[in-house]
C-alpha positions as CSV (number, residue, x, y, z in Angstrom):
1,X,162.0,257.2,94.4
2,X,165.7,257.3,92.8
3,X,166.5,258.4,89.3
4,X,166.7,255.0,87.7
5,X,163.2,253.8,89.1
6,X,161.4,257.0,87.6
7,X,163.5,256.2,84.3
8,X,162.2,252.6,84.2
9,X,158.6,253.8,85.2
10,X,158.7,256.5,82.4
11,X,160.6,254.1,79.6
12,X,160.2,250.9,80.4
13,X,157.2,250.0,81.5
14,X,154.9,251.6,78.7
15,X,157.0,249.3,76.3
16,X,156.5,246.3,78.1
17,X,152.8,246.9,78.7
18,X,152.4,247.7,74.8
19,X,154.4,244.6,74.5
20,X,152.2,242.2,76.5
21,X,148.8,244.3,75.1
22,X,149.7,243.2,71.2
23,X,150.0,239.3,72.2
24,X,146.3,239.8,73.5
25,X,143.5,238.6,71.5
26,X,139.7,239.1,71.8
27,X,137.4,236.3,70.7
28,X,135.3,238.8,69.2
29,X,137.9,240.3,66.5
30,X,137.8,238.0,63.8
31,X,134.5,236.3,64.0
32,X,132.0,236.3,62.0
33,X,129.1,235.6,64.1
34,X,128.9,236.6,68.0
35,X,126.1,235.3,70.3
36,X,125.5,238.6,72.6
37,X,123.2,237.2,75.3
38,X,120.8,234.2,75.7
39,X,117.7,234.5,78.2
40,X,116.2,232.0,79.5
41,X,112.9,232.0,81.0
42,X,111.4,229.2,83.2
43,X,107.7,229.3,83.0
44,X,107.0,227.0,86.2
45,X,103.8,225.2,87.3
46,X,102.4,226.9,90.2
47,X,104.8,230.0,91.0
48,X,103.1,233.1,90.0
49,X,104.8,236.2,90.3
50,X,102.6,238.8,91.9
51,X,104.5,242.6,90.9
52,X,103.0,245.6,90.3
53,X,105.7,246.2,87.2
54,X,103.5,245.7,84.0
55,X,106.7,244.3,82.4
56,X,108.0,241.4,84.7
57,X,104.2,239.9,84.6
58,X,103.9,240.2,80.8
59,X,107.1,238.4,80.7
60,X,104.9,235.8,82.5
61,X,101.5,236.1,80.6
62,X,102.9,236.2,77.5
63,X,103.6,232.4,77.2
64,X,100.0,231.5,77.8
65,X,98.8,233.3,74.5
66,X,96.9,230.7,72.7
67,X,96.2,228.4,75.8
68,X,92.5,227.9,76.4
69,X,92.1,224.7,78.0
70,X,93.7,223.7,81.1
71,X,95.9,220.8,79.3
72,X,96.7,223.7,77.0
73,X,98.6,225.9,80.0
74,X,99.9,222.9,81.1
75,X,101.8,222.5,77.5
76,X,103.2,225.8,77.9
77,X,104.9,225.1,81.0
78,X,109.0,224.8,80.3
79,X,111.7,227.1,79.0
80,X,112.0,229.8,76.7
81,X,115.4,230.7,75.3
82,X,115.5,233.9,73.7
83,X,118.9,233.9,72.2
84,X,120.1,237.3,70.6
85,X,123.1,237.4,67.6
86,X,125.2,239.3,65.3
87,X,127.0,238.3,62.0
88,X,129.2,240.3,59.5
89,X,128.2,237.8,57.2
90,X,125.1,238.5,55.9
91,X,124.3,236.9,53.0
92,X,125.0,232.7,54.0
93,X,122.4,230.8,55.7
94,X,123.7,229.6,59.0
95,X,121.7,227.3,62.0
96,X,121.4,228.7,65.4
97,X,121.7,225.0,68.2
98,X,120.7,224.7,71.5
99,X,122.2,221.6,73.4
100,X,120.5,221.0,76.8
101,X,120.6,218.8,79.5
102,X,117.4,217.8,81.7
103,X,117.2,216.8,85.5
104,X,114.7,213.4,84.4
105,X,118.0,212.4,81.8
106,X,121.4,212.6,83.6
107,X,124.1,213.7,81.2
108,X,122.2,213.0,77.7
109,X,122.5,215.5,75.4
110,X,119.5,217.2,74.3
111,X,119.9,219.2,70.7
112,X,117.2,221.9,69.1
113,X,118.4,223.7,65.7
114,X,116.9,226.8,64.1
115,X,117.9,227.7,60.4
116,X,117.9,231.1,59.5
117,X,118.3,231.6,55.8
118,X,119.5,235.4,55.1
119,X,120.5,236.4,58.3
120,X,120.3,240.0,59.2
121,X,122.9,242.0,60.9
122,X,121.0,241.4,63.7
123,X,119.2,238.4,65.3
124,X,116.9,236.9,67.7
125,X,116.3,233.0,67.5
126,X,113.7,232.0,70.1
127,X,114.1,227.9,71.1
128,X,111.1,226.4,73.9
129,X,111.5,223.0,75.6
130,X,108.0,222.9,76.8
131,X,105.0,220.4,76.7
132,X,105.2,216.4,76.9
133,X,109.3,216.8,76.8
134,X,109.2,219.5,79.8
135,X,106.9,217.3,81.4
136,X,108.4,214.0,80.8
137,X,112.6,215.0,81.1
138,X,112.3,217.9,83.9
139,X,114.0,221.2,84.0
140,X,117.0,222.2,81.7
141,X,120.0,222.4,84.3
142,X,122.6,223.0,81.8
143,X,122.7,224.8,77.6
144,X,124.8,225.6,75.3
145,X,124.0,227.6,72.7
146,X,125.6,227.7,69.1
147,X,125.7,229.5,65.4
148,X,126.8,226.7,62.8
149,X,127.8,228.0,59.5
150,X,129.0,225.0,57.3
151,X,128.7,222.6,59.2
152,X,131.0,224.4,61.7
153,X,130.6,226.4,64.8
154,X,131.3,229.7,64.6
155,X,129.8,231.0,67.8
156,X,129.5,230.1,71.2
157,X,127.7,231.0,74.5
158,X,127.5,228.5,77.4
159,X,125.6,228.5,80.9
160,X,128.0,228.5,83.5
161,X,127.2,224.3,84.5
162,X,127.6,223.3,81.1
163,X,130.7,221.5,80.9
C-alpha cells in the first residue's frame, strides 16, 4: 500500500464515514411513543401442543380460563395480540389500534382500538379476535398495529404481509 492510500485511509475516510453517519436518522430518536414487539398467538381448534415445558403449554391453557362448556372453548378459539409499548409522554391519553385482515373477508380492513388514559412508561395492550368473528371471518393473515395520540399516529409496528 503506497503513501497516499494509507493517507486517505487514515484522513479521509473517518471524515467521510462521520459525514454519511450524521445524515442518518433512527425512527426511534424523536418519538414519543415506540411499539417494541407485538405477539401474536393463534389458539386453534384441534392442534394441541404436547411439551414437557410448563411454559409453552400455559401459553396454551391459559386462554381457556373461564371456559366451562364446550360452546364456551369454542369462543376462545382465535388470536391474542399481546402488544408491548413505551411512551416519553406520560401524562396524555393515547389509543393503541389493531387493523387486521381475515382469510373469510379478502382485503377488508378490520379495526380494534384500546384507550389507555395515563399511560405508564411502560405498556402492554392485549387485543383478541376470537368467538363468532373468528369463527365467521377465519384466521388474521395480516395486522398492523398503532399508538394514536390526537387523532394521529405516532407509532407503528406491521406484520411483514401487511401492505
Amino acid at each position: 500500500m503506497n503513501r497516499l492510500s494509507r493517507l486517505f485511509l487514515l484522513t479521509g475516510f473517518p471524515v467521510i464515514a462521520l459525514s454519511f453517519s450524521s445524515c442518518s436518522s433512527t425512527s426511534d430518536s424523536g418519538s414519543i411513543a415506540t411499539i417494541t414487539k407485538v405477539n401474536p398467538y393463534h389458539l386453534q381448534p384441534g392442534q394441541r401442543i404436547i411439551t414437557d415445558d410448563r411454559m409453552i403449554a400455559f401459553e396454551q391453557v391459559h386462554h381457556y380460563h373461564g371456559a366451562i362448556t364446550a360452546e364456551d372453548f369454542v369462543n376462545k378459539f382465535g388470536h391474542y395480540f399481546s402488544i408491548f409499548w413505551k411512551t416519553k409522554d406520560k401524562g396524555s391519553d393515547v389509543t393503541v389500534k389493531l387493523e387486521y385482515t381475515q382469510a373469510n373477508t379478502g382485503a377488508t380492513i378490520h379495526v380494534k382500538e384500546v384507550a389507555v388514559a395515563n399511560p405508564k412508561s411502560r405498556n402492554t395492550t392485549k387485543i383478541e379476535v376470537i368467538g363468532e368473528e373468528y369463527a365467521k371471518n377465519g384466521p388474521v393473515t395480516s395486522w398492523n398495529a398503532s399508538i394514536i395520540s390526537g387523532g394521529q399516529a405516532i407509532a407503528e409496528f406491521p406484520s411483514f404481509l401487511w401492505k
